[in-house]
VEXGU-343514 format. One line per field, with one value per residue (C-alpha): x, y, z; residue number from 1; chain. Coordinates in nm, 3 decimals, decimal comma. Example, Ala and Ser with C-alpha at 12.3 -4.5 7.8 and 13.67 -1.06 7.14 Angstrom:
VEXGU-343514
east = c(1,230  1,367)
north = c(-0,450  -0,106)
up = c(0,780  0,714)
seq = c(1  2)
mol = c(A  A)
***
This chain:
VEXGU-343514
east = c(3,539  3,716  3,658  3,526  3,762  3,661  3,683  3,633  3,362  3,396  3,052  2,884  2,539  2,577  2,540  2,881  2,958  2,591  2,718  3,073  2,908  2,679  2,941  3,155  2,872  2,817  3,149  3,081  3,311  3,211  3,149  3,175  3,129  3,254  3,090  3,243  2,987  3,108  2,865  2,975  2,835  2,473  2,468  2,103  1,822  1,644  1,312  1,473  1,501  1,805  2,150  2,160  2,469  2,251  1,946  2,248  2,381  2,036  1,917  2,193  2,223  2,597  2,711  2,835  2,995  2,929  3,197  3,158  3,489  3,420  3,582  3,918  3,815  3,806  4,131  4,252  4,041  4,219  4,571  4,539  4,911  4,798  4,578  4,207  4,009  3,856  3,652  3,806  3,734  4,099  3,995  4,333  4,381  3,988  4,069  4,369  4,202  3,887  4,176  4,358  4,024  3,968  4,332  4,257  3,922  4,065  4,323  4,085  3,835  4,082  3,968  4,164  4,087  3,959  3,689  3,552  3,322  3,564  3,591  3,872  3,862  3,540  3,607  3,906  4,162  4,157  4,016  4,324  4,575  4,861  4,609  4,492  4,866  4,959  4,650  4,745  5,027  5,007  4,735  4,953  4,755  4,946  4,778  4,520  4,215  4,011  3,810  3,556  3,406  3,742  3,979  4,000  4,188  4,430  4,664  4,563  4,521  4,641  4,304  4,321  4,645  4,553  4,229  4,035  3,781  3,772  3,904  3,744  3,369  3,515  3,473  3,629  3,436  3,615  3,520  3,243  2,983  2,736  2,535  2,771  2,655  2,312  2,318  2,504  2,278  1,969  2,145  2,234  1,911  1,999  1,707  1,743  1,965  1,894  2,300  2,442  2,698  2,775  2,752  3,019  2,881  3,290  3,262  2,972  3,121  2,895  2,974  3,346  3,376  3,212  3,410  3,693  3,595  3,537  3,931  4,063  3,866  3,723  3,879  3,671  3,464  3,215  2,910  3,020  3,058  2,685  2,558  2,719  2,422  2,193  2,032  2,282  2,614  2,770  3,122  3,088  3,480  3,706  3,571  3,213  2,953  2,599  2,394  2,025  1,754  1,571  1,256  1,054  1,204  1,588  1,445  1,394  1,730  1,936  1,749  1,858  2,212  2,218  2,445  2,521  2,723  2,593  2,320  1,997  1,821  1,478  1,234  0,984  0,597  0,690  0,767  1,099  1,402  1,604  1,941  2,245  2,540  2,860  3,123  3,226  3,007  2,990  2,713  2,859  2,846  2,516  2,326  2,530  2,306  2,009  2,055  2,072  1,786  1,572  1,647  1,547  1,242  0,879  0,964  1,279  1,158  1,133  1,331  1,361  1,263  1,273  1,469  1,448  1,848  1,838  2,114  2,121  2,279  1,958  2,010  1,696  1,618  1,743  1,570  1,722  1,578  1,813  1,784  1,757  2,105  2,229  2,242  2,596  2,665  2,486  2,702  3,017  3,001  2,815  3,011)
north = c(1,540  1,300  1,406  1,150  1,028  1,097  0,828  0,787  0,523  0,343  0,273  0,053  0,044  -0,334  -0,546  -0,550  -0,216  -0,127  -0,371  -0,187  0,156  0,061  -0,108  0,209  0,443  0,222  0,272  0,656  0,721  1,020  0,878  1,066  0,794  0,807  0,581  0,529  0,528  0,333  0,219  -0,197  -0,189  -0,375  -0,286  -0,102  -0,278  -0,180  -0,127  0,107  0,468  0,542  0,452  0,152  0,396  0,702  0,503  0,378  0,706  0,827  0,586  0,629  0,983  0,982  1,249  1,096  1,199  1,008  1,004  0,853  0,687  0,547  0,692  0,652  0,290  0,251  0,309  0,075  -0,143  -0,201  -0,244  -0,305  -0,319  -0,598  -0,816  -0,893  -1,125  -1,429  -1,191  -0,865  -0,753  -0,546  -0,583  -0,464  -0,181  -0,088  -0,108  0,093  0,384  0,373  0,390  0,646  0,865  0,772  0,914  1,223  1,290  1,166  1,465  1,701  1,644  1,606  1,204  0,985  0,641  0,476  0,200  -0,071  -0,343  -0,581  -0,961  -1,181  -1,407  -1,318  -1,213  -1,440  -1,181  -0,828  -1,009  -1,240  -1,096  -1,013  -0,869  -0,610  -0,541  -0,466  -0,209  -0,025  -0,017  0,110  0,364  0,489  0,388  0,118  0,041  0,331  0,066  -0,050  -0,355  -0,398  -0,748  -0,906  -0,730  -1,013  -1,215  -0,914  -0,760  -0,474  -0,159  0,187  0,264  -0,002  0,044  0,375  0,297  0,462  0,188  -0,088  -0,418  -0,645  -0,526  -0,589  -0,889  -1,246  -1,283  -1,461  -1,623  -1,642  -1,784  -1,536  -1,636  -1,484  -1,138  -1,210  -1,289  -1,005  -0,784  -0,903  -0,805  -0,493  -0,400  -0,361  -0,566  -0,384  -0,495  -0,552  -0,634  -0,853  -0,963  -0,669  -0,677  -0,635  -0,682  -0,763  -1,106  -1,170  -1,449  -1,314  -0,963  -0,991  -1,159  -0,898  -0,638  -0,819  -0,800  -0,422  -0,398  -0,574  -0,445  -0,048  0,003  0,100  0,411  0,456  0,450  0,152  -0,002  0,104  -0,072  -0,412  -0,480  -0,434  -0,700  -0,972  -0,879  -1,016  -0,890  -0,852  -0,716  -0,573  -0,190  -0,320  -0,464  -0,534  -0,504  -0,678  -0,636  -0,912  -0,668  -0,349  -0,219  -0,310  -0,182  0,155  0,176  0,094  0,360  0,578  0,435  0,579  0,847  0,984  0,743  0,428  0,223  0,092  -0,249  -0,358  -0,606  -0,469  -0,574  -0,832  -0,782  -0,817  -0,640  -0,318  -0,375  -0,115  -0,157  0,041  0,148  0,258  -0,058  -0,108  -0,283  -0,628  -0,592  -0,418  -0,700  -0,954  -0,751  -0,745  -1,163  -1,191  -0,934  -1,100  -1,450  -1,263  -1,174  -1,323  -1,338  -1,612  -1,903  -1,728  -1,787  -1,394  -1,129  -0,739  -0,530  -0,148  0,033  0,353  0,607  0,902  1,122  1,194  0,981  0,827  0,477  0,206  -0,134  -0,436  -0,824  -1,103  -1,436  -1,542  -1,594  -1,981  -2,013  -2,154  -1,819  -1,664  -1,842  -1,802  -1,392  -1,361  -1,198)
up = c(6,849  6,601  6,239  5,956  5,719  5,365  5,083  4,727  4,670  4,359  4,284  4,031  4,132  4,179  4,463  4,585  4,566  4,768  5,019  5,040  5,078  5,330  5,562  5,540  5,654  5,932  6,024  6,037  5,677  5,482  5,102  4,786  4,484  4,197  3,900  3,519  3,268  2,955  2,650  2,740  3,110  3,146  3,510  3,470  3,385  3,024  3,267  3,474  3,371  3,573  3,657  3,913  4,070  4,078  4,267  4,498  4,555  4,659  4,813  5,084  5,085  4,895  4,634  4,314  3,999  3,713  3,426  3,063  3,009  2,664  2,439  2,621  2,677  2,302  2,296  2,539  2,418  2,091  2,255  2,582  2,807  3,053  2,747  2,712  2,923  2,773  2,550  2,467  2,802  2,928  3,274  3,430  3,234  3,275  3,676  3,636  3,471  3,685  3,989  3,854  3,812  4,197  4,272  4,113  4,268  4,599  4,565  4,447  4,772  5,013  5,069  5,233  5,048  4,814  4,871  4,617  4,627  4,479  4,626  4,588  4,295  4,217  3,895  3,717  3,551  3,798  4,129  4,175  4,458  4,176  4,002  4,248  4,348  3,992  3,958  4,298  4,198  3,827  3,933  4,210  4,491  4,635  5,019  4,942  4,825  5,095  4,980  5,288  5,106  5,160  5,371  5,626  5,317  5,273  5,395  5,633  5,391  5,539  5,565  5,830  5,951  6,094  6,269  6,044  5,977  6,215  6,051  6,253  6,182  5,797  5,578  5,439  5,150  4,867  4,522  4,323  4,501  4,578  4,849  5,157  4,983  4,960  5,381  5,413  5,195  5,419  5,756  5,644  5,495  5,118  4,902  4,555  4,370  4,026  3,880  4,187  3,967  3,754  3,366  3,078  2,711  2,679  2,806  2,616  2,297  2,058  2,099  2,178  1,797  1,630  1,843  1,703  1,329  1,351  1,542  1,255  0,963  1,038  1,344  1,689  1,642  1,925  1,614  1,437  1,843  1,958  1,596  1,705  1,920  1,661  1,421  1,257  1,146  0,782  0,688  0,265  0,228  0,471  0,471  0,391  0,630  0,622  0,933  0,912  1,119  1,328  1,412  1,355  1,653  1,540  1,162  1,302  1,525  1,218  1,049  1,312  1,250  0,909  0,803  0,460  0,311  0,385  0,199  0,246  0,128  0,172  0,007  -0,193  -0,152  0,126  0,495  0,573  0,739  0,697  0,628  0,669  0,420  0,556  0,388  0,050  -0,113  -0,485  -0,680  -0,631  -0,235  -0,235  -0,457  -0,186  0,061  -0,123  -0,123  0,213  0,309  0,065  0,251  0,557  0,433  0,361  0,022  0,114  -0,053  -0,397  -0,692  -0,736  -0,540  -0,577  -0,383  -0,339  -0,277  -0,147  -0,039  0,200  -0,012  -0,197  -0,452  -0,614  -0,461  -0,764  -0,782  -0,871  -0,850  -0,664  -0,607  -0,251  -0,095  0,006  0,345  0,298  0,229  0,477  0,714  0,582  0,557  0,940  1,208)
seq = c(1  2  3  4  5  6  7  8  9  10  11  12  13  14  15  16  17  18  19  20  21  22  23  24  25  26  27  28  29  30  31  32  33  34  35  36  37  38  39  40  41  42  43  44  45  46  47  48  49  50  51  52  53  54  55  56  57  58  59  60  61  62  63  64  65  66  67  68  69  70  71  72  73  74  75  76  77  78  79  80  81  82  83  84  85  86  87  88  89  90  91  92  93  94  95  96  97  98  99  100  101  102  103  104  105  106  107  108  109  110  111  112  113  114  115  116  117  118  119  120  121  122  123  124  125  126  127  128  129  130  131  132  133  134  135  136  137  138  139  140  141  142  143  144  145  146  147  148  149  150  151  152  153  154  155  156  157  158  159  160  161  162  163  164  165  166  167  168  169  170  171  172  173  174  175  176  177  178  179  180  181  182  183  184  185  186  187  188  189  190  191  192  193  194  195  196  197  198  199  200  201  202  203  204  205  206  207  208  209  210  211  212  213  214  215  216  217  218  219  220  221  222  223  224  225  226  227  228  229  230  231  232  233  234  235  236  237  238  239  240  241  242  243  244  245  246  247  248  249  250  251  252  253  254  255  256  257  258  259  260  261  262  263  264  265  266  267  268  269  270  271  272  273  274  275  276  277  278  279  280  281  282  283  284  285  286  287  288  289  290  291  292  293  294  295  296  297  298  299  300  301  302  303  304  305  306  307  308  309  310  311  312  313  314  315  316  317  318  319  320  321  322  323  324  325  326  327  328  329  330  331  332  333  334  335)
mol = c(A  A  A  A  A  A  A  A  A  A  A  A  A  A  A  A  A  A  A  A  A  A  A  A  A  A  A  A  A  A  A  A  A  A  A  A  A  A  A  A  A  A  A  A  A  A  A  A  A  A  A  A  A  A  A  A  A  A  A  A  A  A  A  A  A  A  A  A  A  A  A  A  A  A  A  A  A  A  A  A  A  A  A  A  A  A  A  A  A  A  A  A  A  A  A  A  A  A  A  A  A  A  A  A  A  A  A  A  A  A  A  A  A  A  A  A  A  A  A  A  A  A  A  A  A  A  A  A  A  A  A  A  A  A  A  A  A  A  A  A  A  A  A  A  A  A  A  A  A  A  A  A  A  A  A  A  A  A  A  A  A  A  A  A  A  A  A  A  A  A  A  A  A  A  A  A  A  A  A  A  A  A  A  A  A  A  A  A  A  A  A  A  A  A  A  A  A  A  A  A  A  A  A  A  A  A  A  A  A  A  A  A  A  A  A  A  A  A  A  A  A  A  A  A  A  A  A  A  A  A  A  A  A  A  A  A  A  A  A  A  A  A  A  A  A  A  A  A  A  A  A  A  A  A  A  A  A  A  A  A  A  A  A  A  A  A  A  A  A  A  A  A  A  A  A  A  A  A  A  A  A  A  A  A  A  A  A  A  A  A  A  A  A  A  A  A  A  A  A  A  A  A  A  A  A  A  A  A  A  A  A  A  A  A  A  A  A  A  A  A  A  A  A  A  A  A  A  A  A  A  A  A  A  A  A)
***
């Protein structure tokens, strides 16, 4: 009796990749996936209480490993080899690791292959055909990526070449309209799919600029990352930044931000927000901060308005009074 070939599923928990996985078991492959957790994907919904690749996994009876990467992203992040995307999204060199982890695992189980959900120019910078050659071939897998979506616009992958999966029950999906996977999600049975598209808060505009501030001011820590999507963002001097919040909810996450050093500002006898000063702030950036909170706040269309300054190094909270800050200025120091 023939034996299955084992492959490395790259699996995101998206659409495409659930499509990918499914079309390989139908073609009798033995999957183990293999999913990279980093702090910028937004492939899981914020109602769902577990990772979309996990529920994929399950849901077709597939071991998985799930890695954080993030803190080697980080890194990569600030100088990427290949360049940033049109935010500061290093697609290439993000494939290239996530390939190279595939390689390794691939060696370690014995696996033949590697599949992905990836379709051709679906995604502008690591979708394109150079693209994909230069990751193979960077993360040493050069013919070893089977891309079932798409392999009809490829050239035959070894995979293929060898009869291990049958290339004509494969695909010819390419660019980014979506509605050849939905049709082909249908036939095959697949109807959850909550991120058909996949997610990267490093494409986002808004994001990308304040991921920018922090490369070119503090530097990427994975903290001062997970505060940038949290409340509004002002940049008081290069090492100094005040972080405001927009809600009770983002109050008590920047609260939960908090670490020795830093200072907090709030408005006293009005509602208003919690703001977070980091850095080594003096007086002059802290009463900028108590400005802009108190604009923030209930109290905004006073002439003068107390603020309570508090520190966690047990020092006793200080109070000082602060005239609303201009929104001209408001605007000039946001991130």
């Amino acid at each position: 009796m023939k034996s299955k070939k084992k492959a490395i599923m790259l699996l995101s928990g998206g659409l495409d990749s659930r499509i990918a996985m499914k079309m390989m078991l139908d073609q009798d492959v033995q999957l183990h996936a293999l999913n990279h957790l980093t702090f910028f994907c937004t492939c899981t919904s914020k109602s769902s209480c577990k990772h979309e690749a996990i529920k994929a996994a399950e849901e077709f009876d597939v071991p998985i490993r799930v890695r954080n990467v993030t803190e080697k992203f980080l890194k990569i992040i600030e100088n990427p080899p290949h360049g940033h995307g049109s935010g500061v999204n290093p697609c290439i060199d993000c494939r290239i690791l996530l390939f190279k982890n595939a390689a390794s695992l691939m060696q370690e189980l014995d696996a033949s292959f590697i599949v992905t959900g990836e379709v051709l120019g679906e995604r502008p910078m690591s979708q394109r055909l150079e693209a994909m050659k230069l990751i193979e071939r960077r993360a040493g897998v050069e013919g070893l990526v089977l891309r079932p979506l798409s392999a009809k616009m490829l050239e035959p992958s070894i995979p293929e070449q060898h009869g291990w999966v049958n290339r004509d029950a494969l695909c010819s999906i390419s660019g980014r309209q979506r509605r050849p996977q939905f049709a082909l999600a249908e036939k095959l049975g697949i109807n959850d799919y909550p991120c058909p598209a996949g997610g990267c808060r490093l494409t986002d505009p808004n994001f990308a600029r304040r991921m920018r501030d922090l490369m070119s001011n503090e530097g990427l820590t994975l903290p001062q990352v997970q505060l940038l999507t949290l409340g509004r963002h002002f940049r008081l001097t290069p090492r100094v930044k005040a972080v405001v919040g927009r809600d009770q909810t983002e109050n008590g996450a920047l609260i939960s931000h908090a670490k020795i050093h830093d200072v907090s500002v709030e408005v006293a006898d009005f509602p208003g927000p919690y703001t977070l000063v980091k850095g080594d702030a003096g007086w002059d950036e802290i009463r900028t901060a108590a400005a802009i909170t108190a604009r923030y706040s209930k109290a905004g269309d006073l002439d003068e308005v107390q603020v309570n300054v508090g520190g966690n190094k047990g020092d006793r909270e200080k109070h000082m009074t602060v005239a609303p800050a201009d929104p001209e200025l408001i605007e000039k120091l946001r991130v």
